[in-house]
C-alpha positions as protocol buffer text, in pm:
chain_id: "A"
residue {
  index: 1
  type: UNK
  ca { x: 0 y: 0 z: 0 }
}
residue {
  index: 2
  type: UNK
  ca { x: 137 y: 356 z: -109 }
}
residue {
  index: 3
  type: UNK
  ca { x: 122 y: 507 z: 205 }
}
residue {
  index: 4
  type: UNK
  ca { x: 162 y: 922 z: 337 }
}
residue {
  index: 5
  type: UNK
  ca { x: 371 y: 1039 z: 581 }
}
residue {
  index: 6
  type: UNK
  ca { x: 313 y: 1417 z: 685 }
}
residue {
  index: 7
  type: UNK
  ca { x: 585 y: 1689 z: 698 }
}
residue {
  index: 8
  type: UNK
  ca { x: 529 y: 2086 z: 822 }
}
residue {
  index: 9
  type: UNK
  ca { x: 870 y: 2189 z: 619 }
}
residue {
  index: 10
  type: UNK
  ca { x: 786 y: 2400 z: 331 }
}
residue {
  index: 11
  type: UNK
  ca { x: 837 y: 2184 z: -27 }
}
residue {
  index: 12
  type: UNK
  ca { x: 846 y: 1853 z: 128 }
}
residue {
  index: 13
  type: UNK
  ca { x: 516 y: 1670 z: 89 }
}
residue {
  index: 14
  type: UNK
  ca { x: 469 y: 1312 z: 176 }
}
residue {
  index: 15
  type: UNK
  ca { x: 172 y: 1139 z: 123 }
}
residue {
  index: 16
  type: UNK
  ca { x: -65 y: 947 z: -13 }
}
residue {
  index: 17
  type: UNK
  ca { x: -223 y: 997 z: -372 }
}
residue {
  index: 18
  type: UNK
  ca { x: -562 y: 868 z: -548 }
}
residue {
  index: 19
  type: UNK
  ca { x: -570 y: 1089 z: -847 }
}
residue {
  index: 20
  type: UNK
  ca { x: -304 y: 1244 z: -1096 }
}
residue {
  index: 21
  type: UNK
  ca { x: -139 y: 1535 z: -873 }
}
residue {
  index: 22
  type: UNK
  ca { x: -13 y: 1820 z: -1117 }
}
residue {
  index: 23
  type: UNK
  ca { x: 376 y: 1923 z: -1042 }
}
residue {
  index: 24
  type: UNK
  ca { x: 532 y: 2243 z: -1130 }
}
residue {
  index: 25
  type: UNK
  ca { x: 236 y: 2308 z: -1378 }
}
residue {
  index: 26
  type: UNK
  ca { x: 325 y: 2664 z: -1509 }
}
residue {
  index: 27
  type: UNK
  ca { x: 711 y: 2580 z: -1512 }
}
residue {
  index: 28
  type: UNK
  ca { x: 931 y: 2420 z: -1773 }
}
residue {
  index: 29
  type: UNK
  ca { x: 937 y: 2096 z: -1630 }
}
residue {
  index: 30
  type: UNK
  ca { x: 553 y: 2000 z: -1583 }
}
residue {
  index: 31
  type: UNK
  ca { x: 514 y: 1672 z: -1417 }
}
residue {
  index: 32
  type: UNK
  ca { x: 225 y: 1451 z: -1292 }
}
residue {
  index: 33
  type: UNK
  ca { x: 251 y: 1197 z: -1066 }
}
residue {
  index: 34
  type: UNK
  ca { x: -4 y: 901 z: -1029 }
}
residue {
  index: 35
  type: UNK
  ca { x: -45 y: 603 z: -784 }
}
residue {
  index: 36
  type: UNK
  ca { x: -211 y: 271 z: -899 }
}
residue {
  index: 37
  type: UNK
  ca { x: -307 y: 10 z: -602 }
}
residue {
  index: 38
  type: UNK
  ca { x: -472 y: -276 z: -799 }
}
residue {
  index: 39
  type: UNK
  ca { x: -743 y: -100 z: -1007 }
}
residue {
  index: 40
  type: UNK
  ca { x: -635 y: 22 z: -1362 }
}
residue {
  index: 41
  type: UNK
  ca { x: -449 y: 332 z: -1458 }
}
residue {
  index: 42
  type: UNK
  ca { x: -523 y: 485 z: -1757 }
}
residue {
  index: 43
  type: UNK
  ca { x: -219 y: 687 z: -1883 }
}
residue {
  index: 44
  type: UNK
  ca { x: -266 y: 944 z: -2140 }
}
residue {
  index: 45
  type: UNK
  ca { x: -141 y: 1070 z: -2445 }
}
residue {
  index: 46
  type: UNK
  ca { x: 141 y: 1395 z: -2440 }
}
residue {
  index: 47
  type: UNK
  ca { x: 323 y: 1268 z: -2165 }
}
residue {
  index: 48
  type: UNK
  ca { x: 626 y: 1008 z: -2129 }
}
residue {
  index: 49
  type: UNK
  ca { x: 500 y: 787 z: -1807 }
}
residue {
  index: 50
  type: UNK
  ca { x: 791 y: 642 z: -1576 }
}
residue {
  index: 51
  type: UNK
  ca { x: 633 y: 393 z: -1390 }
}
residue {
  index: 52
  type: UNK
  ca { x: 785 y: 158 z: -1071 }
}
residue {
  index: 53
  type: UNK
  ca { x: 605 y: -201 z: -945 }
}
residue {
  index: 54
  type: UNK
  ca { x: 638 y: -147 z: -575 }
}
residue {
  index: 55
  type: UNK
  ca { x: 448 y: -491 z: -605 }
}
residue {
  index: 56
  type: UNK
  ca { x: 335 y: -688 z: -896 }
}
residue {
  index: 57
  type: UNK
  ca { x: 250 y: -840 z: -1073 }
}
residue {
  index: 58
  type: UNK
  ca { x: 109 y: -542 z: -1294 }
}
residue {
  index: 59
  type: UNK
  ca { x: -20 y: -551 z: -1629 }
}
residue {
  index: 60
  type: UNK
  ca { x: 123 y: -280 z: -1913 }
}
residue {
  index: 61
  type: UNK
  ca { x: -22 y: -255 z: -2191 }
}
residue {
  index: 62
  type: UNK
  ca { x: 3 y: 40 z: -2442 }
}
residue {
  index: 63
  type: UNK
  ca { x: 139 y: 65 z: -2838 }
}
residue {
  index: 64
  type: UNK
  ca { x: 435 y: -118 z: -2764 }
}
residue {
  index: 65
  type: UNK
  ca { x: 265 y: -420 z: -2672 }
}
residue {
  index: 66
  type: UNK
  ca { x: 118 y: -596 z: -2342 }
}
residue {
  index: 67
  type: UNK
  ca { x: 379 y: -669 z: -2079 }
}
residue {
  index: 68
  type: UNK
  ca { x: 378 y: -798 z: -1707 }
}
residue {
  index: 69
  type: UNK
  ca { x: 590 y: -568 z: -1426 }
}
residue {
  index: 70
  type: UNK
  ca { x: 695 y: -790 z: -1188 }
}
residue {
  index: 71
  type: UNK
  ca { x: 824 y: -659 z: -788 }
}
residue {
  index: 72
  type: UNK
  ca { x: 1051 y: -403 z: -854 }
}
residue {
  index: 73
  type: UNK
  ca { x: 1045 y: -356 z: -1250 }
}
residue {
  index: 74
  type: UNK
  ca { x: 1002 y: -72 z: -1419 }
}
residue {
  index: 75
  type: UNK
  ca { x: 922 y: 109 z: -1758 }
}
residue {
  index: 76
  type: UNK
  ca { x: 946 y: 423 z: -1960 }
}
residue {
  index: 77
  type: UNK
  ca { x: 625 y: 429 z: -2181 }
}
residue {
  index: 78
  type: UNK
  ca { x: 565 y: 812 z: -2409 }
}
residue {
  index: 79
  type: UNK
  ca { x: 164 y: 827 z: -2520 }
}
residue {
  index: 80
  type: UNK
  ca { x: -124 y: 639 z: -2367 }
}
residue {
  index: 81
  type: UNK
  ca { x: -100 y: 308 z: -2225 }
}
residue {
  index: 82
  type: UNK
  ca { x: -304 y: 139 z: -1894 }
}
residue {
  index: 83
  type: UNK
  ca { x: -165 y: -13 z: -1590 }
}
residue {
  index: 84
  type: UNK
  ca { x: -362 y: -277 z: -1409 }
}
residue {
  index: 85
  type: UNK
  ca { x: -361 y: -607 z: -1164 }
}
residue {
  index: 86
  type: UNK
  ca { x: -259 y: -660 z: -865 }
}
residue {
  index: 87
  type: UNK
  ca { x: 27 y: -492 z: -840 }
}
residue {
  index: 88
  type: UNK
  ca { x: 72 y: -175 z: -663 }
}
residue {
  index: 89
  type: UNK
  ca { x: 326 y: 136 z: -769 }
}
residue {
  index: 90
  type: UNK
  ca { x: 366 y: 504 z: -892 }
}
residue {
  index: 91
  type: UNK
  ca { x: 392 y: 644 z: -1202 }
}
residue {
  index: 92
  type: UNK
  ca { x: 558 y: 1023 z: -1252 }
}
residue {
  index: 93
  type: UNK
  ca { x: 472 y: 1185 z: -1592 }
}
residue {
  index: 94
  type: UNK
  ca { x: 708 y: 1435 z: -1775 }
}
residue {
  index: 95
  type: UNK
  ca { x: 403 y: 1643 z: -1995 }
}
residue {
  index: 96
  type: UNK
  ca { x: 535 y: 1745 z: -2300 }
}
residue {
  index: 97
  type: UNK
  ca { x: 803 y: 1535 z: -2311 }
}
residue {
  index: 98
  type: UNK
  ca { x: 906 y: 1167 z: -2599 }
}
residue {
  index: 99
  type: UNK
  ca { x: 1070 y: 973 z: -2468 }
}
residue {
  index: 100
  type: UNK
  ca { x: 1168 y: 610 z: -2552 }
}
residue {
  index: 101
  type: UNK
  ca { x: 1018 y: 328 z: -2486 }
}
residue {
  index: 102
  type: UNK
  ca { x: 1194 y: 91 z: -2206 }
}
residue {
  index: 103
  type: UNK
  ca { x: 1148 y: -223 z: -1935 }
}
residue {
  index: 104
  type: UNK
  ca { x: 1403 y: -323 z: -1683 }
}
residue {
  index: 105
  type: UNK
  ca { x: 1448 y: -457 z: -1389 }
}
residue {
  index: 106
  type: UNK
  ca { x: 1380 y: -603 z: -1087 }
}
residue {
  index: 107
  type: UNK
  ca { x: 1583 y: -312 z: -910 }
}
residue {
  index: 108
  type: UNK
  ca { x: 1907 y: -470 z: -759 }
}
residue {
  index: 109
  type: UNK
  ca { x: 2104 y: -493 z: -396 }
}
residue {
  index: 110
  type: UNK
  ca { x: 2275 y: -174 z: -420 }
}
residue {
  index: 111
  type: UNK
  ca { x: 2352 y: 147 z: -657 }
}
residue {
  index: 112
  type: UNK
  ca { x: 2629 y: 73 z: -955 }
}
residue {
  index: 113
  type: UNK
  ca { x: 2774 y: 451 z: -892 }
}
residue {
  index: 114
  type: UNK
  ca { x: 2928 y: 638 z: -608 }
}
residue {
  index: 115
  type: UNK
  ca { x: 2691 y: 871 z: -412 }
}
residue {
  index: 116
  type: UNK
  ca { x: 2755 y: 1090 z: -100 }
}
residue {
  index: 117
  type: UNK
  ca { x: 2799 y: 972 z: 230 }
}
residue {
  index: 118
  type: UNK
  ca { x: 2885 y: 608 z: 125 }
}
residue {
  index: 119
  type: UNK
  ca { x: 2553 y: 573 z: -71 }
}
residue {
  index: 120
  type: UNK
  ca { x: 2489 y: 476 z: -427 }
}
residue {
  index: 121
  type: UNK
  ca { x: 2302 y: 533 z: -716 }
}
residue {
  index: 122
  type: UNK
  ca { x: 2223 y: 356 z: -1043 }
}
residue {
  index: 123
  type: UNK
  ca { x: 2049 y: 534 z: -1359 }
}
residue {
  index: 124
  type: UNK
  ca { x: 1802 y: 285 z: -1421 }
}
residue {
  index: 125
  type: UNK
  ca { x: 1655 y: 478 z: -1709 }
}
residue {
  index: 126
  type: UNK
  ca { x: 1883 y: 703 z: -1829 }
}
residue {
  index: 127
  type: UNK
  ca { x: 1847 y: 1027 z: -2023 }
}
residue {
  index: 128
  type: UNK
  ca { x: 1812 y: 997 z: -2361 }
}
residue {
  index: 129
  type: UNK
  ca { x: 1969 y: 1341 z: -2432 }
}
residue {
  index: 130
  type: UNK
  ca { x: 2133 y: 1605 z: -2225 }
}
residue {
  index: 131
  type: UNK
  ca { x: 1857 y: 1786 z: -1989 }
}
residue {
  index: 132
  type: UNK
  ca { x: 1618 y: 1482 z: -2046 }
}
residue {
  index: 133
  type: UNK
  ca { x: 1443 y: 1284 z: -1731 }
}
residue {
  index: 134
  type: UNK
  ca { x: 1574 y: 991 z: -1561 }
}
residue {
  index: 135
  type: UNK
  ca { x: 1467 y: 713 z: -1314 }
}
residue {
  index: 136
  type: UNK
  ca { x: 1737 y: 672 z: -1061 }
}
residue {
  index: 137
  type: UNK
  ca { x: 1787 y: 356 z: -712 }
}
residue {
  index: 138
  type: UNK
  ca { x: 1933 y: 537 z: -429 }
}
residue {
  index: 139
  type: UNK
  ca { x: 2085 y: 266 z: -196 }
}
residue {
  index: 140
  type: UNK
  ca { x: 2149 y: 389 z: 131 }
}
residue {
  index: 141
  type: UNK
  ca { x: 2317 y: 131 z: 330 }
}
residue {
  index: 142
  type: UNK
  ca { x: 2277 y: 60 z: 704 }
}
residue {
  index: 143
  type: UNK
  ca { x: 2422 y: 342 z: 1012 }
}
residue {
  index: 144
  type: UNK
  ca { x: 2406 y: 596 z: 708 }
}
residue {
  index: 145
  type: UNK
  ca { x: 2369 y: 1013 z: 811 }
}
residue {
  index: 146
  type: UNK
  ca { x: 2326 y: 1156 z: 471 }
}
residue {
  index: 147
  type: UNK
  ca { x: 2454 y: 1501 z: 475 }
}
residue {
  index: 148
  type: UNK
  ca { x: 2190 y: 1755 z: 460 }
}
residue {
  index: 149
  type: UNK
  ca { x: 2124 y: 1862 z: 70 }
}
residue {
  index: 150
  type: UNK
  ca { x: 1887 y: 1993 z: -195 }
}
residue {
  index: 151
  type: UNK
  ca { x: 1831 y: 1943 z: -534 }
}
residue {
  index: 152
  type: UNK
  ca { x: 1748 y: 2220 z: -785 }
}
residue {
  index: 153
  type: UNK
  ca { x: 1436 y: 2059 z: -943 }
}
residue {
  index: 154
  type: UNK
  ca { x: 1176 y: 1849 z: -800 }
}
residue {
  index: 155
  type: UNK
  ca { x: 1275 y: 1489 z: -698 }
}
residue {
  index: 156
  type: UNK
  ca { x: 971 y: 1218 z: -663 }
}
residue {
  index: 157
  type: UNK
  ca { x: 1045 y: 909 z: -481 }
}
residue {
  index: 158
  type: UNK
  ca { x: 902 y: 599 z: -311 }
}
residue {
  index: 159
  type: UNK
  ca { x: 1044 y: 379 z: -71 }
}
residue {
  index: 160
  type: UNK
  ca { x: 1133 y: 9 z: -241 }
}
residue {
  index: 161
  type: UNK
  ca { x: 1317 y: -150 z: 40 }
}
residue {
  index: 162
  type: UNK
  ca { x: 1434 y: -134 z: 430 }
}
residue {
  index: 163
  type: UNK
  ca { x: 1347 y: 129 z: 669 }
}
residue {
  index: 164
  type: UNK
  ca { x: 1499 y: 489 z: 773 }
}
residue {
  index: 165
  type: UNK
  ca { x: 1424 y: 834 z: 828 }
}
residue {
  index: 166
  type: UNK
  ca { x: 1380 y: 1154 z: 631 }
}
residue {
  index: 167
  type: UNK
  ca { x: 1528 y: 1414 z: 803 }
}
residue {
  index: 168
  type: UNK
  ca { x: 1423 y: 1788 z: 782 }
}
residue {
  index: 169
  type: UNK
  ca { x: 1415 y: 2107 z: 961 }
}
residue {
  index: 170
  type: UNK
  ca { x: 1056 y: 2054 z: 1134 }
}
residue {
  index: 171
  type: UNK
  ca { x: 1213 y: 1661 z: 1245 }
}
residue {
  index: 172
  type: UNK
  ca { x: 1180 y: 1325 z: 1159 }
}
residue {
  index: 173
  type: UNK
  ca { x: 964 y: 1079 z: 935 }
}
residue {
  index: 174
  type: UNK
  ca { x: 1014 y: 772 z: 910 }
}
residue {
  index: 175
  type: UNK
  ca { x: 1005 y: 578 z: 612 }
}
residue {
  index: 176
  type: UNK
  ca { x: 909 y: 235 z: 514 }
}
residue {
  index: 177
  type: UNK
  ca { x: 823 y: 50 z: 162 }
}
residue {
  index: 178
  type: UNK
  ca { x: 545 y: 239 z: 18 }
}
residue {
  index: 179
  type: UNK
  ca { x: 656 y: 532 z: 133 }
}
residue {
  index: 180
  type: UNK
  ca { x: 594 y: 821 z: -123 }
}
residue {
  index: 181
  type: UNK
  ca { x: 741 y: 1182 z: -125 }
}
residue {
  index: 182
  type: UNK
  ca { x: 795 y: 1484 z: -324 }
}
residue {
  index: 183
  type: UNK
  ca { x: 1072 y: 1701 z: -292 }
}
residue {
  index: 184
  type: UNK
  ca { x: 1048 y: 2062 z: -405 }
}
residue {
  index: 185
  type: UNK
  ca { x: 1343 y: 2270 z: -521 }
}
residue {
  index: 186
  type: UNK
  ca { x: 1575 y: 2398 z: -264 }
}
residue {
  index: 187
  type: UNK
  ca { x: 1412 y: 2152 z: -8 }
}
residue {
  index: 188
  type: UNK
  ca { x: 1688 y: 2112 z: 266 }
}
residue {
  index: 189
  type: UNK
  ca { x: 1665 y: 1733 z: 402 }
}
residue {
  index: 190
  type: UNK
  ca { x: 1851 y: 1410 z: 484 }
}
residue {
  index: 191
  type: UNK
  ca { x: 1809 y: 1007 z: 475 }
}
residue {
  index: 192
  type: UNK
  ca { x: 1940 y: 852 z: 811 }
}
residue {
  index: 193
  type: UNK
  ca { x: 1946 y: 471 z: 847 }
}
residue {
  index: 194
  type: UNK
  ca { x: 1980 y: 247 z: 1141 }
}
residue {
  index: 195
  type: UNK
  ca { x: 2028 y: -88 z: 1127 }
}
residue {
  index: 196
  type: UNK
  ca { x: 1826 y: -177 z: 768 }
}
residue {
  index: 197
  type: UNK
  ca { x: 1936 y: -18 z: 468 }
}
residue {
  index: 198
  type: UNK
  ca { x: 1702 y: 188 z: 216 }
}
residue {
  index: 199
  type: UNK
  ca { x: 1618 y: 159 z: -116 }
}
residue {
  index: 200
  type: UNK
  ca { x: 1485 y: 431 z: -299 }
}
residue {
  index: 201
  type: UNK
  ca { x: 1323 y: 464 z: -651 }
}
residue {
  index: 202
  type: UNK
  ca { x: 1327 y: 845 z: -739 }
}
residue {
  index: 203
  type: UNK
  ca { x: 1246 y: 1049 z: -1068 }
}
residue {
  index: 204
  type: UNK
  ca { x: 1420 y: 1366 z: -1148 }
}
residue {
  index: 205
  type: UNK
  ca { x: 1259 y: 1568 z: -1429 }
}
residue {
  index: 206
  type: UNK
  ca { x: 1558 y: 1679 z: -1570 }
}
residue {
  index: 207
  type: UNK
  ca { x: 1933 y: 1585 z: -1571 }
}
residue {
  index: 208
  type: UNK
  ca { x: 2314 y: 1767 z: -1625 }
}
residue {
  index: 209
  type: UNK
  ca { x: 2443 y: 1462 z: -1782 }
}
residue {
  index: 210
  type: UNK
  ca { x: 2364 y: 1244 z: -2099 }
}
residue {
  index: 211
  type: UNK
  ca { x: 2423 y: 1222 z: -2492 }
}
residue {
  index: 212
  type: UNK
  ca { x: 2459 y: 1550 z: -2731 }
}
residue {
  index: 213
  type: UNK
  ca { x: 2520 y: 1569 z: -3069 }
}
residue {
  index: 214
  type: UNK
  ca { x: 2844 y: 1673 z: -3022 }
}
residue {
  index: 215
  type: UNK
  ca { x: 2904 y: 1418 z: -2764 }
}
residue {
  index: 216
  type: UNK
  ca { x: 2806 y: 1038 z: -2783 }
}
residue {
  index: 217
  type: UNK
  ca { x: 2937 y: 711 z: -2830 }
}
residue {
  index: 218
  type: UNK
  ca { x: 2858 y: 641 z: -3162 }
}
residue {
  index: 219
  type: UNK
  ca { x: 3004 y: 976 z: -3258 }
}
residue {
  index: 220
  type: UNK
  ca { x: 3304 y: 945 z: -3010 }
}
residue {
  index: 221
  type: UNK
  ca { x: 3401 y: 575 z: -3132 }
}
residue {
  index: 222
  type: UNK
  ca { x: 3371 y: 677 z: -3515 }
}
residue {
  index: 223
  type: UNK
  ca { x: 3749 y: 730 z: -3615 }
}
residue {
  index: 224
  type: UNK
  ca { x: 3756 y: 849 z: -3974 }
}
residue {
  index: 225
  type: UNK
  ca { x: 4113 y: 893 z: -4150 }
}
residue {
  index: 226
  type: UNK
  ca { x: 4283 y: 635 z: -3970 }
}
residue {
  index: 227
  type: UNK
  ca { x: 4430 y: 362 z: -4161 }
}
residue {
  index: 228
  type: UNK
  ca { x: 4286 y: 511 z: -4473 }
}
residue {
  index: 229
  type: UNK
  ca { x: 4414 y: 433 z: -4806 }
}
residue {
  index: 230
  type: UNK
  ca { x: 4569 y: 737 z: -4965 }
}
């Protein structure tokens, strides 16, 4: 069950949601985030839809094809589609945006990239171009104190795995799998673990990092003149 936990500190909101909330509507990164608990979701067209199975199985089925998330899968799916089953997760949309189609998962043991504090991270799905969206697992492990942080754009998350606390200036809130949060920008806060570590499934609408035209594998790996004949 996606479950709410209540915090006083401006631009953190934790809670639970039954209908599509709206996310920096009149700004340039409009986002809508949904919750499916067993009934279907209907997902529409003009957004790309980022969805997590908190539990599954769940049933996805859009223009791609039909497809079952299992515990701890995930998908990127641009234009309408429906989620349904038994299975229980969110789904943040990016309005406006195209993305690609993509299924992976179950979410592994720990991050594949350094983080702060010990912690780490893996892109899970990635941004297709510099400045695009991405769907990132925090791992935090156990006896963690995160250093207090922000972000500069909203951050969307939901608690996979473990147990810990979300630290910010009005106190504590603990956090447990179905946890579900929003972060504003400029939010100060903190994850603190005990003796279970925390997983964490989080969307950020926007990213620093990814493929250009000037700058991508293909491109970077093409070597032309080398070896030539003259």
């Amino acid at each position: 069950m996606i479950e709410a936990i209540q915090s006083s500190t401006p631009g953190i909101r934790l809670f639970r949601a039954r209908h599509a909330l709206a996310l920096d509507p009149g700004g340039a990164l409009p986002t809508r985030l949904r919750v499916w608990e067993g009934a279907s979701l209907e997902l529409p067209e003009g957004e790309t839809h980022y969805a997590f199975a908190l539990r599954g199985p769940a049933e996805l089925v859009g223009w791609a094809g039909r497809f079952i998330l299992a515990e701890g899968m995930y998908a990127a799916v641009p234009g309408s589609a429906s989620l349904g089953g038994a299975g229980t997760g969110i789904v943040v949309s990016r309005v406006g945006h195209a993305g690609v189609f993509c299924l992976g998962g179950p979410i592994e043991q720990k991050g594949r990239l350094r983080y702060i504090d010990g912690c780490t991270d893996s892109l899970l799905l990635p941004p297709t171009r510099l400045g695009d969206p991405c769907l990132n697992h925090l791992h935090i492990p156990p006896h963690t104190r995160q250093t207090r942080h922000t972000h500069p754009s909203v951050r969307v998350g939901i608690i996979a795995r473990g147990s810990g606390r979300c630290v910010t200036p009005d106190g504590e809130h603990p956090l447990a799998p179905g946890a579900l949060f929003v972060i504003a920008p400029d939010a100060l806060h903190c994850f603190h673990t005990d003796d279970s570590a925390l997983d964490v499934v989080v969307y950020h609408p926007d990213s620093d990092t990814g493929p250009t035209d000037e700058d991508h594998p293909m491109l970077n790996r093409t070597i032309i003149g080398k070896g030539a004949p003259s």
